[in-house]
N, CA and C of each residue as an Amber inpcrd file, in Angstrom:
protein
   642
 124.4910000  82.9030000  93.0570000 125.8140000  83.5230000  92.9210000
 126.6650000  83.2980000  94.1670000 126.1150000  83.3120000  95.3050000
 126.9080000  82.7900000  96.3080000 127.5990000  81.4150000  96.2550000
 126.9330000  80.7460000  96.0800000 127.7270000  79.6290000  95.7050000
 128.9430000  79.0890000  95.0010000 128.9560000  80.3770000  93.7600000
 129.9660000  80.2720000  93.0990000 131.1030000  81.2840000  93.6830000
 131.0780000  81.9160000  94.4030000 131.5800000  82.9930000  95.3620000
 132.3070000  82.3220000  96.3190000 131.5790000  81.5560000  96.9800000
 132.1570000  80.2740000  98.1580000 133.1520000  79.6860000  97.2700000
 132.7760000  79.0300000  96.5910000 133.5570000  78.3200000  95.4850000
 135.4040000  78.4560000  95.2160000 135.0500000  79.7000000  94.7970000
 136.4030000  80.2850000  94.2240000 137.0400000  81.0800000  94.9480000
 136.7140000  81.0150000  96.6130000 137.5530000  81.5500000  97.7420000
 138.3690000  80.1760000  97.8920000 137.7820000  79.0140000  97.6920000
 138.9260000  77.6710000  97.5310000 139.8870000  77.4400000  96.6010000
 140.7740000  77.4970000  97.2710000 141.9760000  77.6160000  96.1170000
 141.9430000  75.9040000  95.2930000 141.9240000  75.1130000  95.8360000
 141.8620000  73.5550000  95.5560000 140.7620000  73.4430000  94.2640000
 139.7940000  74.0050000  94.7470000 138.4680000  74.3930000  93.8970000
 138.8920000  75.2740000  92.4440000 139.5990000  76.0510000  92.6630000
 139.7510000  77.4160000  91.3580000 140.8190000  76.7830000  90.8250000
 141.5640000  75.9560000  91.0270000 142.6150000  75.3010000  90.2670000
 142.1310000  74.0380000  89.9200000 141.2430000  73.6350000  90.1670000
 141.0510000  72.2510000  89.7130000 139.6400000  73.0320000  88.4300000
 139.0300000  73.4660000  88.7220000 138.2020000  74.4260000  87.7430000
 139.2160000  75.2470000  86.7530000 139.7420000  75.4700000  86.8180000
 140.6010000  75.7700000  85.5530000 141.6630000  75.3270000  84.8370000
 142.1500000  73.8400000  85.8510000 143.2040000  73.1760000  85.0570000
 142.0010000  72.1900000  84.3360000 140.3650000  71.9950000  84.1800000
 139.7010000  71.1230000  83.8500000 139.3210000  71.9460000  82.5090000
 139.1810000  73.5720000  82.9530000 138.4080000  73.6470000  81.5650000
 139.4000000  74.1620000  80.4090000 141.0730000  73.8980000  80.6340000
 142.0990000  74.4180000  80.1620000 142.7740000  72.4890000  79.3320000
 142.1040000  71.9420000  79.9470000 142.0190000  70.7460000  79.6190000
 141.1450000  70.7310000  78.1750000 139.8290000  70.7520000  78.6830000
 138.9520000  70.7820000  77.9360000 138.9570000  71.1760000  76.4360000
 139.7040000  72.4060000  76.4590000 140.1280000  73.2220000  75.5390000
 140.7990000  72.3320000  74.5640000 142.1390000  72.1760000  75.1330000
 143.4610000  71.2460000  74.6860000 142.6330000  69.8620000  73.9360000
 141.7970000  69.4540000  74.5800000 141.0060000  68.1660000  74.0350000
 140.4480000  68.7700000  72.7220000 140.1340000  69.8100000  72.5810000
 139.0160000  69.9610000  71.5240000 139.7380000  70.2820000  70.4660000
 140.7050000  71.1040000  70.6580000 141.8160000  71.6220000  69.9110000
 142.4040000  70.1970000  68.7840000 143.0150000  69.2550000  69.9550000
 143.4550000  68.3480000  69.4180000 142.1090000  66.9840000  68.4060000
 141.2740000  67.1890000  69.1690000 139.9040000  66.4020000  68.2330000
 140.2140000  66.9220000  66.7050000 140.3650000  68.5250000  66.3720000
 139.7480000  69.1080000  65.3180000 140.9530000  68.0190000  64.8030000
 142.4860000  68.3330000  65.1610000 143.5830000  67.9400000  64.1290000
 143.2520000  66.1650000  63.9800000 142.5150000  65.3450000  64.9690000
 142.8930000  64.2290000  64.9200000 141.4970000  63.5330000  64.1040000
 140.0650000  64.0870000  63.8690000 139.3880000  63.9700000  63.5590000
 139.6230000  64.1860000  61.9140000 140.3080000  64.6050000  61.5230000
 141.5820000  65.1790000  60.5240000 141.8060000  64.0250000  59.6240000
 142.9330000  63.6650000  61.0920000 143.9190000  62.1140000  60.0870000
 142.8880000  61.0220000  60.3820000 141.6480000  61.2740000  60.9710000
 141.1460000  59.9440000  61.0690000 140.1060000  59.3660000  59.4460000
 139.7610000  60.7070000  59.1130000 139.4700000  61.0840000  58.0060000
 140.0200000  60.4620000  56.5170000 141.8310000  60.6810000  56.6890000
 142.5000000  60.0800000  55.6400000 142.5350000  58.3410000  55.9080000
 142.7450000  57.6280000  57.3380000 142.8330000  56.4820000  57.1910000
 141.8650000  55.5870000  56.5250000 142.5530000  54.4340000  55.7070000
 142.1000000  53.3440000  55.2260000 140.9910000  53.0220000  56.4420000
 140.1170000  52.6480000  56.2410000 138.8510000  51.7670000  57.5800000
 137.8210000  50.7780000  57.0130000 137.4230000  49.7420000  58.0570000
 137.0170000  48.5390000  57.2940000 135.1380000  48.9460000  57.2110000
 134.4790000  48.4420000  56.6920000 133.0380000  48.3160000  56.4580000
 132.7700000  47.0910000  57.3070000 131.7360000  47.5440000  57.8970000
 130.6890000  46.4550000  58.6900000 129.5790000  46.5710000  57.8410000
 129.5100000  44.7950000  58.2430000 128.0840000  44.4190000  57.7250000
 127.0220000  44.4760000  59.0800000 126.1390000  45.3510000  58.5930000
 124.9880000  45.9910000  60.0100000 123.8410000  45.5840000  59.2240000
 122.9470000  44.2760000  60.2670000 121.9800000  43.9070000  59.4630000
 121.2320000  44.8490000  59.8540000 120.9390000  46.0420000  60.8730000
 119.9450000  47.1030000  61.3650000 119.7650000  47.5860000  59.7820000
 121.0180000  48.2220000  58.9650000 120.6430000  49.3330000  57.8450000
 120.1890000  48.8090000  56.8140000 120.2950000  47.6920000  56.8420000
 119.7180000  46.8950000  55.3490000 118.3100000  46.6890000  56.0080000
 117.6560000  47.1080000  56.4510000 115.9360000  46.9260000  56.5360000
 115.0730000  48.3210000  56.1300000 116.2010000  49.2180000  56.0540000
 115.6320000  50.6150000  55.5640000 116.2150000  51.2510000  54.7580000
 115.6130000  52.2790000  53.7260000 116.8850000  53.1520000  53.2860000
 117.0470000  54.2930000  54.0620000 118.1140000  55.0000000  53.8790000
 118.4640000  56.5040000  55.0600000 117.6840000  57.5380000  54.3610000
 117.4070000  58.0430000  55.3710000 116.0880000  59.4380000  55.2930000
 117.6490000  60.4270000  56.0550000 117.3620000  61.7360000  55.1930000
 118.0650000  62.7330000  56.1560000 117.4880000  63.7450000  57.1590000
 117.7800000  63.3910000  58.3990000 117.1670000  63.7880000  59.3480000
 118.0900000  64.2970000  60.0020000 118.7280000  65.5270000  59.5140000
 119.8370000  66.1770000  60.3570000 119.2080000  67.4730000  61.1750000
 118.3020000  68.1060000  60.8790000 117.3250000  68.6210000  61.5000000
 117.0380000  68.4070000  62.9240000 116.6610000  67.2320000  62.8190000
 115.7930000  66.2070000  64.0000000 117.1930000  66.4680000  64.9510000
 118.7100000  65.4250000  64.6520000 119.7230000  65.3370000  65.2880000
 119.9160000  66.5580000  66.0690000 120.2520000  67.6430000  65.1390000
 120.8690000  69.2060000  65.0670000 119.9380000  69.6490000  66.7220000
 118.6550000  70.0940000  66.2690000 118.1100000  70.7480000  67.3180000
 117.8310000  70.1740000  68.8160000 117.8520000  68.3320000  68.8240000
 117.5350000  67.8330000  69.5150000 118.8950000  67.9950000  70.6490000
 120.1100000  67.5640000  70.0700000 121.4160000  67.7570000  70.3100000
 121.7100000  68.7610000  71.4750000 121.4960000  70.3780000  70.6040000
 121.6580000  71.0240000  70.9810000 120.6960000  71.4230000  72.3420000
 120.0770000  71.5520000  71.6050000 118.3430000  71.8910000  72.2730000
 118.8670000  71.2280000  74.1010000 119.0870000  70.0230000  73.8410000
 119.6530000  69.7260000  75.1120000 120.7720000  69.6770000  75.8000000
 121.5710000  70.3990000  75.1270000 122.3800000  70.7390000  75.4670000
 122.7550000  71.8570000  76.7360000 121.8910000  72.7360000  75.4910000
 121.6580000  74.2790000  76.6350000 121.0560000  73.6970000  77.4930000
 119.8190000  73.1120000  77.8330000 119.4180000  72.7960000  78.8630000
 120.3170000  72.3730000  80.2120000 121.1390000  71.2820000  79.6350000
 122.3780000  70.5340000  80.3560000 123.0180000  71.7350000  81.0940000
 123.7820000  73.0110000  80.6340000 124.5510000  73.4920000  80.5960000
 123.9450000  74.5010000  81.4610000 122.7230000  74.8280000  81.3890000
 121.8750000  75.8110000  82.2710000 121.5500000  75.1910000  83.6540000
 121.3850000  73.6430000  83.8080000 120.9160000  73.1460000  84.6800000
 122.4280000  72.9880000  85.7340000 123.5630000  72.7120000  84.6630000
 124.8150000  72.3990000  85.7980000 125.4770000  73.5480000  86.4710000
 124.4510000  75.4110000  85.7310000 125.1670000  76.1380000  86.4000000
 124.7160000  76.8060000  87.4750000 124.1770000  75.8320000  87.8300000
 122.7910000  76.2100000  89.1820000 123.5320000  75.9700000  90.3540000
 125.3200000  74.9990000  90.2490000 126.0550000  74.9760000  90.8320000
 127.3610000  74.9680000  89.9760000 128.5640000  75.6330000  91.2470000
 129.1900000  75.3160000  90.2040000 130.4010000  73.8060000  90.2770000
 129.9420000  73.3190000  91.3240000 130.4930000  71.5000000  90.9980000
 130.0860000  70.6190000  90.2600000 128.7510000  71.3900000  89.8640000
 127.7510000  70.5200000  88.9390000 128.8820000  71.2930000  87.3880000
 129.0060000  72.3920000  87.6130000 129.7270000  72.6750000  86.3950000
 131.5320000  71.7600000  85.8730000 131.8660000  72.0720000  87.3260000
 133.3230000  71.6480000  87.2980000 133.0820000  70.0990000  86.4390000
 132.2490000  69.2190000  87.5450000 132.0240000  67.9530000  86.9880000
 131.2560000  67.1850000  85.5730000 130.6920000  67.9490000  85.2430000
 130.3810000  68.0140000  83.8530000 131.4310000  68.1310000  82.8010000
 132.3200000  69.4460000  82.9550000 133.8290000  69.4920000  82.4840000
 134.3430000  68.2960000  82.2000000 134.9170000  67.7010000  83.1330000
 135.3770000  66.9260000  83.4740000 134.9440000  65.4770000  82.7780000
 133.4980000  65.3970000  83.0690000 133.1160000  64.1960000  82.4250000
 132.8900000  64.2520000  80.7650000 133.0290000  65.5540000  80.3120000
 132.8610000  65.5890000  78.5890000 134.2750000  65.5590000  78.7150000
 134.8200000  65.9130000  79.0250000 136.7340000  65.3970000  78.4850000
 136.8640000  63.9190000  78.5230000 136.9100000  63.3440000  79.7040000
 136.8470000  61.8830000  79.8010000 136.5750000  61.2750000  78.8670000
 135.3600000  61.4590000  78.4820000 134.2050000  61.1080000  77.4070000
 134.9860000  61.3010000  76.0370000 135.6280000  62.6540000  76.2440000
 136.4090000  62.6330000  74.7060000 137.3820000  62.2580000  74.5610000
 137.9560000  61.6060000  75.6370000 139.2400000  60.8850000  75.7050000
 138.9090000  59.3110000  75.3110000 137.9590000  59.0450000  75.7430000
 137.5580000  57.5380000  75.2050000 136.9430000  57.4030000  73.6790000
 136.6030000  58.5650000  73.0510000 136.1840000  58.7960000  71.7570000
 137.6710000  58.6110000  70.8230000 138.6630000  59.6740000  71.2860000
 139.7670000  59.8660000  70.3950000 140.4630000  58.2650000  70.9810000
 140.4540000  57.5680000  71.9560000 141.1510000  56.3190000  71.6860000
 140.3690000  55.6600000  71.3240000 139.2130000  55.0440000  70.8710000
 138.3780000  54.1800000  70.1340000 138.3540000  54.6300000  68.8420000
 138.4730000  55.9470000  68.5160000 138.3980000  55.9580000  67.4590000
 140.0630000  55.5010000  66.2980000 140.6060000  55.6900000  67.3850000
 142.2210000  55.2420000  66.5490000 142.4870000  54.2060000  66.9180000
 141.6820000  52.9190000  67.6430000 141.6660000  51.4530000  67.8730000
 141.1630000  51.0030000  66.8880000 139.9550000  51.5660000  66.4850000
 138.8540000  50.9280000  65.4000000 138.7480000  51.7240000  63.8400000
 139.8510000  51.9120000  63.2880000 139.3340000  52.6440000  62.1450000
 138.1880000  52.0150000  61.3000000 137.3730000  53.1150000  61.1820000
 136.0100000  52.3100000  60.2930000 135.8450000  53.3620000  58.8750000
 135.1950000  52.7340000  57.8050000 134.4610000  53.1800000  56.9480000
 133.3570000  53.4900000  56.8860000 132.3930000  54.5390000  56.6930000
 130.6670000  54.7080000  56.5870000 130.0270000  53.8880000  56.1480000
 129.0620000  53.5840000  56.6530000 128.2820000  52.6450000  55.7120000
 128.0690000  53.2540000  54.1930000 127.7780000  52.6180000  53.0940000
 128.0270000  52.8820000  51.9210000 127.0000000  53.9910000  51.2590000
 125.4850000  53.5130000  52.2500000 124.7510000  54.5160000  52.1590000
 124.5560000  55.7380000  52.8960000 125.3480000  55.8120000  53.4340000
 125.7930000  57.1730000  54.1570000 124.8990000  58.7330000  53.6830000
 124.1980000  59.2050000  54.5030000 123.8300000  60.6460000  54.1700000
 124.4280000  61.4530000  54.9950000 125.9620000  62.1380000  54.9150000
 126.5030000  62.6740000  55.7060000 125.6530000  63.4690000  56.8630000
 126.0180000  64.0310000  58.0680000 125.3300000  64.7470000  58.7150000
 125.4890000  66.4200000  58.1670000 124.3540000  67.0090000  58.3180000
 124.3120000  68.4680000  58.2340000 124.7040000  69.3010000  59.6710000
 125.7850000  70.0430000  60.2770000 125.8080000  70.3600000  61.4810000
 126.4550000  71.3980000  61.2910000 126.1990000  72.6990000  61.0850000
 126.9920000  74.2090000  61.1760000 127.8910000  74.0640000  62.5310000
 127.6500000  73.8980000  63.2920000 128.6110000  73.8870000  64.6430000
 128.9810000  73.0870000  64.2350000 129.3050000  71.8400000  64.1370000
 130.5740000  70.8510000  64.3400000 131.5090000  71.0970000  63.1590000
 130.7380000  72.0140000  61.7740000 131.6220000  72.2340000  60.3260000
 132.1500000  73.5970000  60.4860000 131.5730000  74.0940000  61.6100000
 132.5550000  75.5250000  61.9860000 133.7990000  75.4970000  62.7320000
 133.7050000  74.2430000  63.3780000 134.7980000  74.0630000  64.6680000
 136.1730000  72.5690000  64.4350000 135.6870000  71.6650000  64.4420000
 136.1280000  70.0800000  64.5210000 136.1060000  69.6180000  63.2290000
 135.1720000  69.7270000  62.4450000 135.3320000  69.5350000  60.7740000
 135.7160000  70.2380000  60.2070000 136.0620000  69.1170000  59.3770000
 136.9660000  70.0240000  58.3290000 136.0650000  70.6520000  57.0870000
 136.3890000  70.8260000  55.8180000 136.1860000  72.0210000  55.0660000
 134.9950000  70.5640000  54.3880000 135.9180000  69.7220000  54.2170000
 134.9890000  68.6070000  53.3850000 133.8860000  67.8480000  53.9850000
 133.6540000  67.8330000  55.1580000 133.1760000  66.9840000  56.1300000
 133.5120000  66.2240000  56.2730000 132.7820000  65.1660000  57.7590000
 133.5580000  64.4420000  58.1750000 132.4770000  62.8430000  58.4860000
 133.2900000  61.5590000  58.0870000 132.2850000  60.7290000  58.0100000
 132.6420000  59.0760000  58.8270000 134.6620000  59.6740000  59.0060000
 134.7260000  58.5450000  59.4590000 134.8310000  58.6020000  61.1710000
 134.2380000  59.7070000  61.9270000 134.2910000  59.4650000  63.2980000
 132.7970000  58.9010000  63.6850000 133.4790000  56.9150000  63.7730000
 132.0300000  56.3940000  64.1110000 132.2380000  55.8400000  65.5060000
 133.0420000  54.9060000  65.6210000 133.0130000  54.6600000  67.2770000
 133.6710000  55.2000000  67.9620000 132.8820000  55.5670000  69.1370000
 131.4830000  55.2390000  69.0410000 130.2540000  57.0670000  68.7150000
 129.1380000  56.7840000  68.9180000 128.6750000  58.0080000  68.3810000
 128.4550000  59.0390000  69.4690000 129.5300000  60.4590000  69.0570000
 129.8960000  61.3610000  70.2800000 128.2880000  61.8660000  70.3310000
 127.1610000  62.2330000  69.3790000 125.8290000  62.4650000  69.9240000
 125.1380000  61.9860000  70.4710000 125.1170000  60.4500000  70.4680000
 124.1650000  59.9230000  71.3340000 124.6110000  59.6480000  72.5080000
 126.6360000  59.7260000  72.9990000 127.0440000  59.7710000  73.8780000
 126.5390000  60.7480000  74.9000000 126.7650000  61.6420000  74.1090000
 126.7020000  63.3140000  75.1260000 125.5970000  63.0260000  75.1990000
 124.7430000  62.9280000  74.9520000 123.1570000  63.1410000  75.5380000
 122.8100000  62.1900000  76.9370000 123.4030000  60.9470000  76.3580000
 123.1410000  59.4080000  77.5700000 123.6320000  60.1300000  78.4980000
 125.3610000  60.7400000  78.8940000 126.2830000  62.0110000  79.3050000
 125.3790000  62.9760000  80.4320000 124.6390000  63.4200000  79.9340000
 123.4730000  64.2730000  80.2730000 122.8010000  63.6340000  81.4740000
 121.8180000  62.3660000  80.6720000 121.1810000  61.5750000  81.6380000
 121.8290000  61.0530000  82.7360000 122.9630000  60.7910000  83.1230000
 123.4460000  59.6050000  83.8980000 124.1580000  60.9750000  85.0090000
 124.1500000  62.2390000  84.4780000 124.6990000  62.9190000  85.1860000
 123.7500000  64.2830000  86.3070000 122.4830000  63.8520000  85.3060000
 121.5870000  64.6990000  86.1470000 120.5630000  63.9350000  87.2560000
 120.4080000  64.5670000  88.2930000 119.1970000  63.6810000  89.5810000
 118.0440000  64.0420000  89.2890000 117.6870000  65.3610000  88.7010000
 116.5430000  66.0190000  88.5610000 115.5260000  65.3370000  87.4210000
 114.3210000  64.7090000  88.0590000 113.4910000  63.3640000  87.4330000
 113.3470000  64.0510000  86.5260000 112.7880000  65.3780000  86.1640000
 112.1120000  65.4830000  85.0190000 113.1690000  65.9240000  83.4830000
 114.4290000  66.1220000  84.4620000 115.4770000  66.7230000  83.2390000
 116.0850000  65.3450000  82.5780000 115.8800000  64.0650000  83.5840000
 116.7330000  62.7520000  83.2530000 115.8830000  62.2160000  82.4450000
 114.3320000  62.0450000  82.6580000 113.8950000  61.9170000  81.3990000
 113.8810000  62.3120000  80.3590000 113.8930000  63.4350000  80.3220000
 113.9960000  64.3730000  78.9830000 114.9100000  63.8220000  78.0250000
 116.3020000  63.8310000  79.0160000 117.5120000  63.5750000  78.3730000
 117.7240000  61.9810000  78.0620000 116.7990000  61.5550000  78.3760000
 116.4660000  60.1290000  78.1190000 116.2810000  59.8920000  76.9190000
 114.8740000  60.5330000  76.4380000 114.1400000  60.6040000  75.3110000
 115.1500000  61.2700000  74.0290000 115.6370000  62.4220000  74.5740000
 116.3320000  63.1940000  73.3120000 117.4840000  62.4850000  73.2280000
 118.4680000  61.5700000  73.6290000 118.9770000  60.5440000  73.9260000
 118.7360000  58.9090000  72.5140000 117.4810000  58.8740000  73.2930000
 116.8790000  58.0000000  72.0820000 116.5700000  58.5310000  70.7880000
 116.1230000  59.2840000  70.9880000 115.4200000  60.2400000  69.6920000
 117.1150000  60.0980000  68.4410000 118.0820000  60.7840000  69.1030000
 119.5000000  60.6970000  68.3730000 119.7850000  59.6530000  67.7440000
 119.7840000  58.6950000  68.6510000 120.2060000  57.2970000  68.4590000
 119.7720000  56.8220000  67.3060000 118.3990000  56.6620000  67.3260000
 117.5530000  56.2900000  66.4750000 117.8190000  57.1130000  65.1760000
 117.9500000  58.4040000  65.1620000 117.7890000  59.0080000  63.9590000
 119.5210000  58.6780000  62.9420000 120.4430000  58.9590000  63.9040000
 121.7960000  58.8440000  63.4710000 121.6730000  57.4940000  62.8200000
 120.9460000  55.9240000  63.1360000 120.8000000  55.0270000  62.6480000
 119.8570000  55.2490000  61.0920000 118.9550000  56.3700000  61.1730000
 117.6470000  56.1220000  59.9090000 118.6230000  57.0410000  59.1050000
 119.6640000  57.9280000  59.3640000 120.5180000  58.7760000  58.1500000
 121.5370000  57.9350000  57.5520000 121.7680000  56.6500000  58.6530000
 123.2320000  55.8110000  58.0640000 124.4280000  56.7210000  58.5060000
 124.2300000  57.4760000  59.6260000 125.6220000  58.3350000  59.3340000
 126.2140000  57.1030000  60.6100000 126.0170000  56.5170000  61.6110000
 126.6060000  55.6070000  62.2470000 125.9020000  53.9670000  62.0420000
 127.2540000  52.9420000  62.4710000 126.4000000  51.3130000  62.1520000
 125.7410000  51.3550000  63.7080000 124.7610000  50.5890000  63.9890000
 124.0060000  50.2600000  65.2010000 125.2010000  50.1630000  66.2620000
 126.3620000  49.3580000  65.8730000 127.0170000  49.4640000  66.7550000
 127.5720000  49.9580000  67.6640000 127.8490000  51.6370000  66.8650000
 128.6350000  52.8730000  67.1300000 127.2140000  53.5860000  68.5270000
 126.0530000  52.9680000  67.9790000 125.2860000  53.5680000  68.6250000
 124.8580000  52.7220000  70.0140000 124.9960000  51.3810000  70.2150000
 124.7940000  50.5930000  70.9300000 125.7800000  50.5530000  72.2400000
 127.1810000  51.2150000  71.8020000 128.5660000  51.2460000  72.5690000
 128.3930000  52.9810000  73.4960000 127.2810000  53.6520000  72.8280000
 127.7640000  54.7460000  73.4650000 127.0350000  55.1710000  74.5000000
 125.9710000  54.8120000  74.9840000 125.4330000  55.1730000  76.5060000
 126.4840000  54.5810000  77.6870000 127.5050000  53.1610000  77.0130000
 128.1830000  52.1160000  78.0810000 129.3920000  53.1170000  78.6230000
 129.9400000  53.8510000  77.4950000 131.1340000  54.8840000  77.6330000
 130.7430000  56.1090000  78.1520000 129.1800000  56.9740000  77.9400000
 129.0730000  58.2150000  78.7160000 128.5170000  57.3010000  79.9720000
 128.0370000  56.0720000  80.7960000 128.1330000  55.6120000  81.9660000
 129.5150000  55.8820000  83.1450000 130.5380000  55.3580000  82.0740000
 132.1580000  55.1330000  82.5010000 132.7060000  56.3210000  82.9290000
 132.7540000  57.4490000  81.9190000 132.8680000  58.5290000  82.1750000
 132.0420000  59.3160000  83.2590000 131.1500000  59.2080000  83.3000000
 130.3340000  59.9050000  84.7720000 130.3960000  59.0290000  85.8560000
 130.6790000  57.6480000  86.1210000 131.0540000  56.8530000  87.0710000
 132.4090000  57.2320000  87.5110000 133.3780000  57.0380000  86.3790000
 134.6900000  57.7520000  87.0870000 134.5380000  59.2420000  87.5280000
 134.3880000  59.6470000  87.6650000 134.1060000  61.0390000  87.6680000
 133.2320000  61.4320000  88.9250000 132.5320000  60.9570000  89.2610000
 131.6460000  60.7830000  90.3870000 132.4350000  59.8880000  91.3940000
 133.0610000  58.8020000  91.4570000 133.7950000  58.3570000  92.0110000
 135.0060000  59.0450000  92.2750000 135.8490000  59.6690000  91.9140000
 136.6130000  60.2120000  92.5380000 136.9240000  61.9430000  93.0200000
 135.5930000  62.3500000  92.6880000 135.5550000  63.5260000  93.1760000
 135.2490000  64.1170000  94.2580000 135.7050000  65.1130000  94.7110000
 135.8090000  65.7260000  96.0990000 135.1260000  66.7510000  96.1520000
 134.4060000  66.8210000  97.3750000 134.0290000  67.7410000  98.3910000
 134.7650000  69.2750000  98.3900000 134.3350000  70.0600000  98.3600000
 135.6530000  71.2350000  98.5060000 135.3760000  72.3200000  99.6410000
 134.0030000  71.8430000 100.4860000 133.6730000  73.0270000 101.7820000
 133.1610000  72.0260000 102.6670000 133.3880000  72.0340000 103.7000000
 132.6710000  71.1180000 104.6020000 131.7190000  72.0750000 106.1170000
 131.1600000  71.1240000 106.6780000 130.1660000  72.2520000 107.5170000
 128.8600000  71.8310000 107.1150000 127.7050000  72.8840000 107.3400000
 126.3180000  73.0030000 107.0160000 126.5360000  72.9880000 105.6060000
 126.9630000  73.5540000 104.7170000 127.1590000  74.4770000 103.7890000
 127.8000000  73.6870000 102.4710000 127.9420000  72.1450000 103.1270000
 128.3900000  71.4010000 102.4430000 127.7660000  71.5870000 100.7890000
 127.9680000  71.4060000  99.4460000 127.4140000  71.4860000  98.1460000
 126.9190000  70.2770000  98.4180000 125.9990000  70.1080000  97.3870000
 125.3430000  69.1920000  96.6950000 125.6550000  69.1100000  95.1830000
 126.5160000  67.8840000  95.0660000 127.3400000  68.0920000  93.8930000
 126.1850000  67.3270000  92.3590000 125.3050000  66.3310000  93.0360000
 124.5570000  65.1830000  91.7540000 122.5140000  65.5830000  92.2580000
């Protein structure tokens, strides 16, 4: 608790922490409406020789808990500081900023065998009433997880998030809800996003007392 105490005696610090997670907000807000019209657009079909070697099993289960499951973890581990928090912020906006412009660069269609995903959180919040099938590039689950990995130092949490990482990947491919592609593009974009992000972030106490921000 001290830490976060130090923290928010910095004014530089408490404004950049709340113009990030006021951001954050605004991003998500706008996902639900744009995830929306991305929904109605015309989008082309890829031919993915990955899905033609299997048929789709629904494994929204597997996705759902794995997702989450590491999520909290993520979210427990970044509040052990709170630059680890600020910057996390920060790098899931980024992250969703490169989602909502790829996704209105590339309109796509589902693959044909599509087993939509099952997800109470994302059909409570960002989806709509019907669900949602055309946000494919690239894939925001296996993003956020890679997201995770590239952003934590702690060996045993980066593996983890390694594995549950793969685990997604793989499964979002055996349901058909994304083409290999969507899944192949998205560790390169949660990289970008925690590289920028790490690159231009600042220090906010200097002294002994300096944070340890990664």
């Amino acid at each position: 608790m001290l830490s976060w105490k130090l923290a928010f005696k910095n004014k530089h610090f408490t404004t950049k922490f709340i113009l990030s997670f006021l951001l954050l907000a605004a991003l998500m807000y706008f996902l639900a409406w744009f995830l929306n019209y991305v929904e109605q657009r015309q989008g082309h079909v890829f031919y993915d020789p990955v899905l033609n070697f299997f048929r789709p099993r629904d494994v929204s289960d597997i996705i759902f808990y794995t997702t989450y499951g590491a999520t909290l973890i993520a979210l427990a581990y970044s509040f052990g500081s709170p630059y680890r928090v600020l910057h996390l912020c920060q790098m899931y906006s980024l992250l969703t900023v490169f989602r909502i412009i790829t996704l209105f660069l590339f309109p796509l269609d589902p693959p044909s065998s599509i087993i939509p995903l099952k997800d109470a959180i994302l059909e409570g919040t960002v989806y709509n009433d019907v669900g949602n099938v055309k946000d494919l590039f690239f894939s925001g689950h296996t993003a956020t997880l890679f997201l995770f990995f590239f952003f934590t130092k702690n060996i045993i949490l980066k593996w983890l998030f390694f594995v549950c990482a793969l685990c997604v990947a793989v499964a979002v491919v055996i349901q058909h809800i994304h083409y290999s592609y969507d899944v192949l593009a998205a560790p390169l974009f949660a990289w970008f996003a925690c590289k920028l992000v790490k690159r231009h972030s600042k220090l906010y106490e200097t002294g002994n007392n300096l944070p340890q921000l990664f």
